[in-house]
N, C-alpha and C positions, 0 to 999 in steps of 0.2 A: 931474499936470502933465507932461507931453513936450516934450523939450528937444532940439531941431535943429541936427546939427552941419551947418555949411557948410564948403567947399574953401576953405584957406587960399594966394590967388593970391602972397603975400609971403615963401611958402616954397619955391616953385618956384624951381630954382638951374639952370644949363643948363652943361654942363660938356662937356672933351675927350678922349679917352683914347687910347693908341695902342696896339694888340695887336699883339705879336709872337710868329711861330711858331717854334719852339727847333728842330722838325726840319722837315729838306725836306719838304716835303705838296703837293700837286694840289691845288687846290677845284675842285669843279663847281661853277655857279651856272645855275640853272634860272630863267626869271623871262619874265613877260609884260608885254608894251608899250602893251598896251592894253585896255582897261577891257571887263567884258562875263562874263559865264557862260559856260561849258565844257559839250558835250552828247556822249555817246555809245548806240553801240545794242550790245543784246548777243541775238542767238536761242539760246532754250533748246529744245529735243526734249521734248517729254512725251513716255513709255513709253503711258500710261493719261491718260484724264478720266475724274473718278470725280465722283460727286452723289448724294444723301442724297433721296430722295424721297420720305423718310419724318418728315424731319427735325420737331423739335419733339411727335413723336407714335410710341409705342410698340405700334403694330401689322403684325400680318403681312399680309401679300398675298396675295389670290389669285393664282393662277399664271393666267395668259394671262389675262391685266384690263388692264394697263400698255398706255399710247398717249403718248407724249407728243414735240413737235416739238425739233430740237436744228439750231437754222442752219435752211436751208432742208429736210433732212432727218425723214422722219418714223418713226418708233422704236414697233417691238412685241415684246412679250414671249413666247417660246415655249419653256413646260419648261426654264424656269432660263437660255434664249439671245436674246440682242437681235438682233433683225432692223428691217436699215433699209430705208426704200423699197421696201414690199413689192407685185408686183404684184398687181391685184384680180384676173384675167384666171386668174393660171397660178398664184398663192401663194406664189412665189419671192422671195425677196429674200438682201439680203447679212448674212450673220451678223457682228454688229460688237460683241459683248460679251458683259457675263451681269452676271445680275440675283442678288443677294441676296433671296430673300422674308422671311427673318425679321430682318434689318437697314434692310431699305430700300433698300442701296447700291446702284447703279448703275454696271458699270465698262465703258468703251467700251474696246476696242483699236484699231480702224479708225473714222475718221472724215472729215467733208469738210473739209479745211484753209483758212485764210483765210476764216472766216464766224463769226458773231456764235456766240460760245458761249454765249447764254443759253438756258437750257432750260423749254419752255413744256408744261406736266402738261397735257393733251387726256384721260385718263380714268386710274381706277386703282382698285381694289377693295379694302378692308382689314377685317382681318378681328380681335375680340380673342377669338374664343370657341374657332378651333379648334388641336386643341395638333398638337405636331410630332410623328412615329411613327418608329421607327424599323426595324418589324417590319411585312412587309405580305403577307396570302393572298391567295387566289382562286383561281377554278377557271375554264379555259377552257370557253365552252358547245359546241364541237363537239372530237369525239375520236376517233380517236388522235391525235397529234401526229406531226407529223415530228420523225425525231430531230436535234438539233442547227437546231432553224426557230424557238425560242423568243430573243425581245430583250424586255427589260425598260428604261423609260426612265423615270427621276426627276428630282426636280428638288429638289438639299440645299438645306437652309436656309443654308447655307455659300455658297453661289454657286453657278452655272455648269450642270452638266449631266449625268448620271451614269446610262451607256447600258452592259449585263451581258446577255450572250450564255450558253448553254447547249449545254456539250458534250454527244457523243452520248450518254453516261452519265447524263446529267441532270442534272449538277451544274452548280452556279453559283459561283467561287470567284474573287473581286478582294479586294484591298485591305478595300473597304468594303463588298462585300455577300457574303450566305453564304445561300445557298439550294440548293434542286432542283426538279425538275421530274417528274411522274411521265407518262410519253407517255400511257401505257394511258389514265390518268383523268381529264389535264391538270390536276391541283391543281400548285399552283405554292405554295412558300413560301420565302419570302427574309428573312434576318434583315441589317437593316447597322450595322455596328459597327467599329474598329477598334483592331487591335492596338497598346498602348503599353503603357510601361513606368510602373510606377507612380509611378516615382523624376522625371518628367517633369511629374507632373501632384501638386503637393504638397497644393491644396485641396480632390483629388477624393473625401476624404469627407465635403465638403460641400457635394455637389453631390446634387440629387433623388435621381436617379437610382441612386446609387450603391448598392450592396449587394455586402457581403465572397463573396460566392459569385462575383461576375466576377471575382475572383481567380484565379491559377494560375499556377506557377513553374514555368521553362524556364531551362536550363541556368544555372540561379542566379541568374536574375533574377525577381522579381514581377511580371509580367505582368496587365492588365488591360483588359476589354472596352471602350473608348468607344465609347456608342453618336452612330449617323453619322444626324442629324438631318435626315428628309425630308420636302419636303408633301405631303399625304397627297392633295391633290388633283391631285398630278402625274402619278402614276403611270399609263402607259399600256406596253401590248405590242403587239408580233407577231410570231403564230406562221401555222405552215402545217399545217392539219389534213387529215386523209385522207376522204374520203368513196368508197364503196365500191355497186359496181351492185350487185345479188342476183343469188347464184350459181342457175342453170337447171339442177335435177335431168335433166332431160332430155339435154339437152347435156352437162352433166358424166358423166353414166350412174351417178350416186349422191345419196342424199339429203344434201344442203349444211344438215341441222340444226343437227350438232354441231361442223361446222367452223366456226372462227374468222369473225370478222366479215368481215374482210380475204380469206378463203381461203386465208392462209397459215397451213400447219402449220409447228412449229419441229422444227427436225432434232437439234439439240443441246440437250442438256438435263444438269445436272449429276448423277453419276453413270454416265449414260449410255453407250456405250462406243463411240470414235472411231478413227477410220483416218487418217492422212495419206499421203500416197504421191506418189513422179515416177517420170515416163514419161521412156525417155532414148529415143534411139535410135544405134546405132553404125556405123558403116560397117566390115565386114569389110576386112582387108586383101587378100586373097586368097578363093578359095573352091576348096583343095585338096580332094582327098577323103581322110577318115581325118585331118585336121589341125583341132589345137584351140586354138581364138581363145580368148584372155582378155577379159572387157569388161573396164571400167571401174570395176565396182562388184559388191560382193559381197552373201551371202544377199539375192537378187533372189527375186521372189515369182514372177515368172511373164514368159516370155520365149519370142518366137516369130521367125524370119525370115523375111526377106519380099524380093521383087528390087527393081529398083532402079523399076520401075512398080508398087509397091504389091501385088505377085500373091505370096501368101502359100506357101511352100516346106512340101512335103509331111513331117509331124509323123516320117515312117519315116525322113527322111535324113538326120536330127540326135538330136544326146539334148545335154541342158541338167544342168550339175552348180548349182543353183540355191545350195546354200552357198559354192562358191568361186566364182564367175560365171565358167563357161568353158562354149564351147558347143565339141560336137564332132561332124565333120560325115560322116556313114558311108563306110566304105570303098569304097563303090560312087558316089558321090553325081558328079551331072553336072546341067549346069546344064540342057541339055533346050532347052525352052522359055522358060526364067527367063532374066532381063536381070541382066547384071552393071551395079555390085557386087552384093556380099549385103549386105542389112544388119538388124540384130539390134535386134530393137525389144525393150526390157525394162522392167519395173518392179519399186522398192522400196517396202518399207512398213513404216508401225512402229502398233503398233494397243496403244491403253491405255486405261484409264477417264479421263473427264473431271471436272474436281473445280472447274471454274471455267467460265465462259461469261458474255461482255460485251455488251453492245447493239451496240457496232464491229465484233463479228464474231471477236475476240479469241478463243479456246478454247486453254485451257492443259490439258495432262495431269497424270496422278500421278505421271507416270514420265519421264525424262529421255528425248530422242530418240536413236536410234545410230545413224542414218544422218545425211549432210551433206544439206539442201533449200532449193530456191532457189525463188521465188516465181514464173518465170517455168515453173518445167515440174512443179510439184505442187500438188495437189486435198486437201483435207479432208471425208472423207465420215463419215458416219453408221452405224451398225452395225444390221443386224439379229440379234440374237442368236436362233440356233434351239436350242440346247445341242444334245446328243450324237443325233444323227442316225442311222440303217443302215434297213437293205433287213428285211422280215420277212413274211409271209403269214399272215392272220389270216380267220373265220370260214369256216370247212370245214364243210360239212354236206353233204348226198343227200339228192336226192328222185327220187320216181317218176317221170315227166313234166317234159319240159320244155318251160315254155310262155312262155319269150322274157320273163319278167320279172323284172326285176333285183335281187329285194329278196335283205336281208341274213337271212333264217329261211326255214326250208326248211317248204315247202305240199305238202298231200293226202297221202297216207298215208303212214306210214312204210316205208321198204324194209329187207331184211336187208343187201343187197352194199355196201362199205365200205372207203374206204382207209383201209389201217395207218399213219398219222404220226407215232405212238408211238416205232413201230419204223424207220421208215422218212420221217420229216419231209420235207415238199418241201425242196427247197435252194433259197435265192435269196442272188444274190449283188447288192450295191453298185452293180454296173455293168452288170449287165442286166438288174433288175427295174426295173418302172414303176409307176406309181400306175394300179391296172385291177381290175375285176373278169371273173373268169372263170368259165367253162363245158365242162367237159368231158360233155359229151354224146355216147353209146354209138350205134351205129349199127346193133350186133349183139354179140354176149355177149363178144366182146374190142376191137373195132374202135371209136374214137370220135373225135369233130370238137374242136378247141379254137380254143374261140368268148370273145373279149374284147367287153365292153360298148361299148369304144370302136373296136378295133381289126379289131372284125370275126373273121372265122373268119381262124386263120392258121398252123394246121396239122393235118393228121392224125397217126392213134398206133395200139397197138397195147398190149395189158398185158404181148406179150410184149419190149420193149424200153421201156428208159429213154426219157419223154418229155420232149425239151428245145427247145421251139423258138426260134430264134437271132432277137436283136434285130440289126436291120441296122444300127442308128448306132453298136452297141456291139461287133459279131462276136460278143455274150455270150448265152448262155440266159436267155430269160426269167424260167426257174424249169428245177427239172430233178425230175421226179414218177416214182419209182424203182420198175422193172418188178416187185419183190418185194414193191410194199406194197399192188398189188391181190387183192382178195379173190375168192371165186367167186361166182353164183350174178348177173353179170351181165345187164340185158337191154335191145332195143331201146329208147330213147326214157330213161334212167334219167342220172341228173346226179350230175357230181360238182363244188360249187360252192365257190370259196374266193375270198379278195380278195389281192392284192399292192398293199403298202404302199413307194414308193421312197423313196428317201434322200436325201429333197426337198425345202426347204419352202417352198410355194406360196405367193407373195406377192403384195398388191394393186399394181399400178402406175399412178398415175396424171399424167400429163405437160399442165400445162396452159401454152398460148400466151397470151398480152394479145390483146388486141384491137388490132392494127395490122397497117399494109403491112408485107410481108416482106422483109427485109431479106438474107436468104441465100438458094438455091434450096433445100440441103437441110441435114439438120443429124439431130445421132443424139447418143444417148448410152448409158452400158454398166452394166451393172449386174454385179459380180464374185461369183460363190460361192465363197467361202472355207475351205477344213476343214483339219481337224489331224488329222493320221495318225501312227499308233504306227510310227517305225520302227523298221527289223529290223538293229539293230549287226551 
């Protein structure tokens, strides 16, 4: 039974009361006169629109599938970036977001204000079968690579876009990705992952992925790998690879077998031994005679002057003290024909083994440098090493006849007469022996011609005087074959043949140009011989 109370109207009492305020007070009184609801507007700024286009459903996305209309605007998806209003014509359009593919989410930054924000799905791909990677190879199909021409472009499951360039070293080192690049082969391996602290991520070992080995403690923190989740279908590059003509034995004047694909040979190599050097030049103050200029710079390697037109000052009216840098200029010295000023053209250098060598061009030494070098007036060159060098004369023999051919063993009968070398060694010296074979060929029982393979006949003799014929570029003897070490029993037409070995060592040169229009009329470069001499305290 339910029992119903009703309002008792016989107890309603209507009564007066009068309030009083104890202290002075103000009232405000706020109040409306007429009847009706109250309206106001307020605009809020969005930063982002964001929408779930996945919503209801737990699959990832293909990368470049998404179309879909938002206002009158129409929306595609490129490698993790929203593009709207793209044209069909040129493929341009305006980048206005980024796309989550393994959430769905969709975030706009730019958009067209004032239009219906509903968003209408026109296509989209999804996928449950492929997982996320984090680790990605490959190998470019053409090679070498240029260095520093590799980009690498992903698209995280995280959102947005995630574009890694490669330094000339080959490395790849951001945040989130850790790879290199090998030019020579173009394998390419990138690992992304990022650095956190463990103390950050409390449920991370129980996450898949995890395993104590991406552990590692730095400065007394635990450190640990996350890895940086990417679609594996995103990934694209570009590089700029080299392709090379075939080199023309012909035109080169050597067989292009064994040299590089490229034709370039590399100059530095570790171990190796390297030269750096600057070329200064100074302008004398004066050019007294018998007065000694100081340069600038000390143990100079080699230093010559020249006038003020480039016309280089004869080697007799100066002497160079190359460990203090003073040059001093003979007591007789007049300038003649030469244009003042003088000025002193020199170079330093510091030469050591190389224990390092970079793809940038980088070459570090063993050895610290001792001179100061500025990049505008010093070269880094390459060494040939020839070790210990000198002048010497080697296969001496006699023959009967001489019949103008140049081998190294002596033909047709054997003869008695015979130089004593024993006793009486030819002499050659440093600076005026040549690389030659020669012919002493008798004209009659003392008199005979000396005859070089290369040089032709280039002096007559006699057994009774020291024969020495003088090198013109050097004032020096050739050799000097000493009137005591001929034997008797000379006769017309009888050889006396040996070889001179100089203090030289013969190197290949080869200068190649590109194939283009010429840029300069003419152009040179030098090549330095270098030696170390025992001085005499």
């Amino acid at each position: 039974m339910t029992e119903l109370l009703l309002p008792q109207k016989s107890k309603v009492v209507s009564s007066t009361e009068t309030l009083k305020a104890f202290d002075p007070t103000t009232i405000s009184v706020r109040y409306r006169d007429t009847s009706g609801s109250g309206s106001d507007t307020k605009t809020i700024n969005a930063d982002k629109l964001s929408f779930d286009l996945t919503q209801g459903f737990d699959e990832q996305i293909l990368s470049n599938s998404i179309r879909f209309k938002l206002g009158a605007d129409t929306f595609i998806d490129r490698t993790g970036l929203l593009y709207r209003n793209v044209d069909s014509s040129t493929g341009s359009g305006t980048q206005s977001g980024t796309i989550q593919y393994g959430t769905g989410v969709a975030e706009f930054d730019t958009w067209t204000p004032n239009v219906d924000n509903q968003l209408t799905l026109q296509s989209m791909t999804t996928t449950t079968d492929m997982l996320p990677v984090h680790h990605v190879s490959f190998r470019t199909p053409t090679i070498p690579i240029r260095p520093s021409s590799l980009t690498v472009v992903v698209a995280p499951l995280s959102g947005g876009q995630l574009t890694v360039t490669a330094n000339e070293a080959g490395v790849i080192e951001t945040p989130q990705a850790h790879g290199k690049i090998n030019y020579d082969t173009g394998f390419v391996d990138i690992y992304f992952y990022e650095k956190k602290r463990k103390s950050e991520i409390p449920d991370v070992v129980n996450q898949p992925w995890y395993s104590p080995e991406l552990e590692y403690t730095e400065g007394g923190a635990i450190y640990i790998n996350v890895p940086f989740w990417i679609d594996p279908t995103s990934v694209r590059y570009n590089a700029i690879a080299y392709t090379y003509i075939p080199l023309d034995s012909e035109i080169l004047g050597l067989s292009a077998t064994r040299l590089p694909p490229d034709g370039r040979v590399p100059i530095f190599r570790v171990g190796d031994t390297g030269v750096i050097a600057s070329s200064k030049k100074q302008e004398l103050p004066s050019h007294v005679a018998g007065q000694t200029y100081d340069l600038n710079d000390q143990r100079i390697s080699w230093c010559e002057l020249e006038d003020s037109n480039g016309v280089k000052v004869p080697h007799d009216m100066y002497t160079v003290n190359y460990d203090y840098g003073k040059v001093t200029l003979s007591g007789d010295f007049a300038l003649n024909s030469l244009v003042a000023p003088i000025v002193a053209a020199y170079r330093y250098q510091d030469i050591g083994l190389i224990n390092d060598v970079q793809i940038s061009g980088q070459v570090t030494f063993t050895k610290p440098l001792t001179h100061n070098y500025s990049a505008s007036d010093s070269i880094v060159g390459s060494v040939v090493v020839v070790g210990d060098m000198f002048s010497r004369y080697s296969t001496k023999f006699v023959q009967g006849t001489w019949n103008s051919v140049w081998a190294d063993e002596p033909t047709g009968q054997p003869i008695t007469p015979n130089y004593n070398d024993a006793l009486y060694p030819i002499q050659i010296t440093n600076k005026g022996a040549i690389q030659e074979r020669w012919a002493i060929v008798f004209t009659d029982i003392s008199s005979f011609r000396v005859i070089g393979e290369v040089s032709g006949q280039i002096a007559t003799g006699t057994t009774t005087m020291d024969c020495k014929p003088t090198n013109p570029i050097t004032n020096e003897p050739y050799f000097i074959i000493k009137k005591e070490g001929w034997g008797t029993g000379w006769a017309s037409g009888n050889v006396l043949r040996f070889n001179t070995v100089a203090a030289m060592q013969p190197i290949w040169c080869i200068r190649t140009v590109k194939q283009s229009e010429p840029t300069v009329l003419s152009d040179n470069f030098q090549i330095m011989y270098r030696g170390d001499i025992d001085r005499v305290i």
